[in-house]
C-alpha positions in Angstrom: 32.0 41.0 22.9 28.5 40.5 23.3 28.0 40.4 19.1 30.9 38.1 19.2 29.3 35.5 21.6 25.5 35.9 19.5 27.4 35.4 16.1 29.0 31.9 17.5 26.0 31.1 18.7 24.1 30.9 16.0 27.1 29.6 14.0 27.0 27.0 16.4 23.5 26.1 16.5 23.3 26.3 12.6 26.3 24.3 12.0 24.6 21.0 14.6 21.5 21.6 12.3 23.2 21.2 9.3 25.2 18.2 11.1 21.1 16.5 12.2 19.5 17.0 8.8 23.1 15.1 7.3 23.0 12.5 9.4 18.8 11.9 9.1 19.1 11.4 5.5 22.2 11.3 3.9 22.2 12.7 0.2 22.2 9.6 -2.0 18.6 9.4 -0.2 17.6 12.4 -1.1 18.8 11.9 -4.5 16.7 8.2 -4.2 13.3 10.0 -3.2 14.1 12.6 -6.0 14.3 10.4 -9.0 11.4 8.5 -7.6 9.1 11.9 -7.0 10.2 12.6 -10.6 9.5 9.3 -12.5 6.1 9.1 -10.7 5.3 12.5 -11.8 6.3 11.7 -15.4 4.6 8.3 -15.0 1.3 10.7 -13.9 1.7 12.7 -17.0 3.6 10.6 -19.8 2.1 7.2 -18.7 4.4 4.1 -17.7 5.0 3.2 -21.7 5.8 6.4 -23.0 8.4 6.8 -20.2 12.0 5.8 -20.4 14.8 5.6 -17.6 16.8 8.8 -20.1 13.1 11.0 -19.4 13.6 10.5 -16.2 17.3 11.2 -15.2 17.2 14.4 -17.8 13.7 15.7 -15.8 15.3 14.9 -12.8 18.4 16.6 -14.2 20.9 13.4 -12.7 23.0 11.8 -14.9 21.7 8.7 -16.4 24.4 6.2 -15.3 23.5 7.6 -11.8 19.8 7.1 -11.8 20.3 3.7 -12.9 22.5 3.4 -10.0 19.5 4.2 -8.1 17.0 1.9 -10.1 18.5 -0.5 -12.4 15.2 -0.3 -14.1 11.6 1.4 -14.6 10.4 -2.1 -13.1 12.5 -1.0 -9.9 10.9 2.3 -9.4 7.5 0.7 -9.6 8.5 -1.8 -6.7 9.4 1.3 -5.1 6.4 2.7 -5.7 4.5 -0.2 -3.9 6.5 0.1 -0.9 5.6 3.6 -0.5 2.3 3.5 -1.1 1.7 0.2 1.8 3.9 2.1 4.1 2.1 5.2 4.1 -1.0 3.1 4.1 0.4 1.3 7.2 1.0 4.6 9.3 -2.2 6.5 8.3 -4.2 3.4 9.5 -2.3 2.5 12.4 -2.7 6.5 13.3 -6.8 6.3 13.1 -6.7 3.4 15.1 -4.9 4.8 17.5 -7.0 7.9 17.9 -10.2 6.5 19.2 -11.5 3.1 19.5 -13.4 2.0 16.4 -16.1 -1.0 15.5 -15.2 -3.3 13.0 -16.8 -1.4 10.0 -15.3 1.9 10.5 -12.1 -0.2 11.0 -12.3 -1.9 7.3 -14.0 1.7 6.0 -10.6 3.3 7.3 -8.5 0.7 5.0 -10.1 0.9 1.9 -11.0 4.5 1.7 -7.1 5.6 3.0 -5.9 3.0 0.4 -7.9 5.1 -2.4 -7.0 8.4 -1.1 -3.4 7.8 -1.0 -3.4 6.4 -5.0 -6.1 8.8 -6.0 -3.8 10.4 -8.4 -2.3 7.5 -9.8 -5.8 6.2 -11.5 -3.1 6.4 -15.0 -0.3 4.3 -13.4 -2.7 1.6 -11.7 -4.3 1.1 -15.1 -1.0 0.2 -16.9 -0.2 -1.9 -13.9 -2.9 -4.3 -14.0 -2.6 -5.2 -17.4 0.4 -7.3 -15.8 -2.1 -9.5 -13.7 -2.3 -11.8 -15.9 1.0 -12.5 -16.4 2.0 -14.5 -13.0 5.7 -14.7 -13.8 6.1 -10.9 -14.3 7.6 -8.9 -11.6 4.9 -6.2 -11.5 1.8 -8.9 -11.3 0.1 -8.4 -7.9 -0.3 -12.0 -7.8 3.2 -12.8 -8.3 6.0 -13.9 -6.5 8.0 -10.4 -7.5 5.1 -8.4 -5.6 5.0 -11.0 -2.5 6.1 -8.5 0.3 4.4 -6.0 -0.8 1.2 -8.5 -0.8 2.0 -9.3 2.6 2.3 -5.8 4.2 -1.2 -5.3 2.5 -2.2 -8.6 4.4 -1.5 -7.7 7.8 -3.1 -4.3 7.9 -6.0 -6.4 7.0 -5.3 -8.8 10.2 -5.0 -5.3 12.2 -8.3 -4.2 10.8 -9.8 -7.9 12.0 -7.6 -7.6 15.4 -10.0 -8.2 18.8 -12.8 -9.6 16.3 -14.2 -13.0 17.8 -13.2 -14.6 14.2 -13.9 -18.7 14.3 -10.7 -19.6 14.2 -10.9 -22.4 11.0 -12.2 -18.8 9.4 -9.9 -16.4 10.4 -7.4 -16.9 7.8 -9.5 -16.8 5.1 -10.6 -13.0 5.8 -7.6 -11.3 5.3 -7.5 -12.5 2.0 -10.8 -12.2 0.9 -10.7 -9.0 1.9 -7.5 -8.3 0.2 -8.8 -9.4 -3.1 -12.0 -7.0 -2.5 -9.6 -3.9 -2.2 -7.7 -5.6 -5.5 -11.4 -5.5 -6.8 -11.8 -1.7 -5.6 -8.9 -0.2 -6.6 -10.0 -2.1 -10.1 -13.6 -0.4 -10.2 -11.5 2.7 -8.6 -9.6 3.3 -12.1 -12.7 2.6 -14.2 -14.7 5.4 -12.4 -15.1 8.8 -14.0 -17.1 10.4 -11.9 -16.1 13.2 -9.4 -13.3 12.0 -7.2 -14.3 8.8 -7.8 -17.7 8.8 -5.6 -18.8 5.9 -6.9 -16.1 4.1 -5.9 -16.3 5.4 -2.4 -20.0 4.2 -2.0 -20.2 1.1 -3.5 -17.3 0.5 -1.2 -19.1 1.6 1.7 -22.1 -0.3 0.7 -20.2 -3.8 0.4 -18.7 -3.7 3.5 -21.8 -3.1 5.0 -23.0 -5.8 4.0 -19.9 -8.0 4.5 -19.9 -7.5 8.2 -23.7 -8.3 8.5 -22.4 -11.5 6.9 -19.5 -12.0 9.1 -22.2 -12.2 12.0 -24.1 -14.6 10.4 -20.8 -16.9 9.1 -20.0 -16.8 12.9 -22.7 -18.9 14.2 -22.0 -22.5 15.1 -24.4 -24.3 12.4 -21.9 -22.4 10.0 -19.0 -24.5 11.2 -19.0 -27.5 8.9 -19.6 -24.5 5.9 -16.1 -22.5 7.6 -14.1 -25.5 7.7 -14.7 -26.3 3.9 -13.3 -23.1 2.8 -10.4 -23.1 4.9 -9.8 -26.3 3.2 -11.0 -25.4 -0.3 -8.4 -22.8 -0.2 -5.5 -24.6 1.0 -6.0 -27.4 -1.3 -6.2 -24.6 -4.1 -2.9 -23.3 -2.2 -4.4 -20.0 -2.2 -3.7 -20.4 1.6 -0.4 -21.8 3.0 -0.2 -24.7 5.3 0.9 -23.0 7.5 -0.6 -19.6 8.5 0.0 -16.9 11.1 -1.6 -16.9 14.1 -5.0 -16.2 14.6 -6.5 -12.1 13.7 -9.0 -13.5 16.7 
């Protein structure tokens, strides 16, 4: 009787398992992530060219009609891509800033640097990526109205990384961006540089933004206020800055 009662047991307990892992990620996720974890690897290894929608669904052994049920397209699995890589970049910040109270510099050194070791393998795909910059109307181009949400979710962990600051306000929405593009510059520099896990990279990183806060200090100072106000307005006028802009990182 006793075996009896053990054997249900675990029947029991493996059966509400099985019933949780189901119901936390059903199977065409898991079929999703799959193909995804398989094209980026082929991606890694092939290149972004020399890989076709077929390579994929035969590595990932599903048939093809089902991976393009998945992603109607290799343009697909690249946004994808994007939103995996900010949302990961999103948590692993969000994670160091919650484990102990950091200055402003460690706070921007904590962006860039996790932003480099999350694509620090993907040097190959970044490279056939940016050739699409150029192109605004392409759906890949990072300046383009395809890539827009993922643009934003890069924005506001730069307003997290500025939170608590005491930003002049006519400023203030002009950092984010900047400081966006310098990553874009970054991640740039990051894909031309062949030394050893791209160290060089890593320090001229930490070198500019050294110097960039110094110079947020200075740009702070009242007689700097006329100088602010023009490049608020510089950008908007260029619409590289919206009328109308969230509120303040200050």
């Amino acid at each position: 009787m006793f075996i009896f009662f053990l054997t249900f047991g675990r029947n029991l307990v493996d059966n509400l398992n099985m019933f949780k892992k189901t119901k936390a990620e059903p199977k065409s996720e898991t079929t999703r992530k799959h193909l995804l974890g398989t094209a980026l690897s082929l991606f890694r290894h092939k290149g972004l060219d020399a890989t076709t929608m077929r390579h994929i669904a035969k590595e990932a052994d599903v048939a093809l009609g089902a991976a393009y049920y998945y992603f109607d397209s290799k343009e697909a699995i690249v946004q994808a891509y994007y939103g995996q890589v900010q949302t990961q970049h999103a948590r692993r910040v969000k994670d160091a800033f919650e484990k102990e109270s950091l200055d402003l510099l460690q706070r921007l050194r904590v962006v860039f640097h996790t932003k480099l070791e999350i694509v620090s393998e993907d040097r190959k795909i970044l490279g056939a990526l940016f050739r699409y910059t150029g192109e605004p109307n392409h759906p890949l181009s990072v300046f383009g109205e395809g890539t827009r949400a993922n643009r934003e979710q890069s924005l506001e962990i730069f307003r997290l990384a500025l939170a608590g600051e005491e930003i002049p306000e006519e400023f203030a929405p002009v950092l984010p961006l900047a400081l966006w593009a310098l990553h874009m510059g970054a991640l740039l520099y990051f894909i031309y540089d062949e030394s050893p896990n791209q160290e060089r990279t890593h320090k001229l990183v930490d070198s500019v933004l050294a110097q960039l806060v110094r110079l947020f200090g200075v740009m702070s100072l009242p007689i700097f206020s006329p100088f602010r106000g023009s490049i608020a307005t510089l950008f908007r006028e260029a619409r590289i800055l919206p009328e109308e802009m969230p509120p303040s990182a200050g």
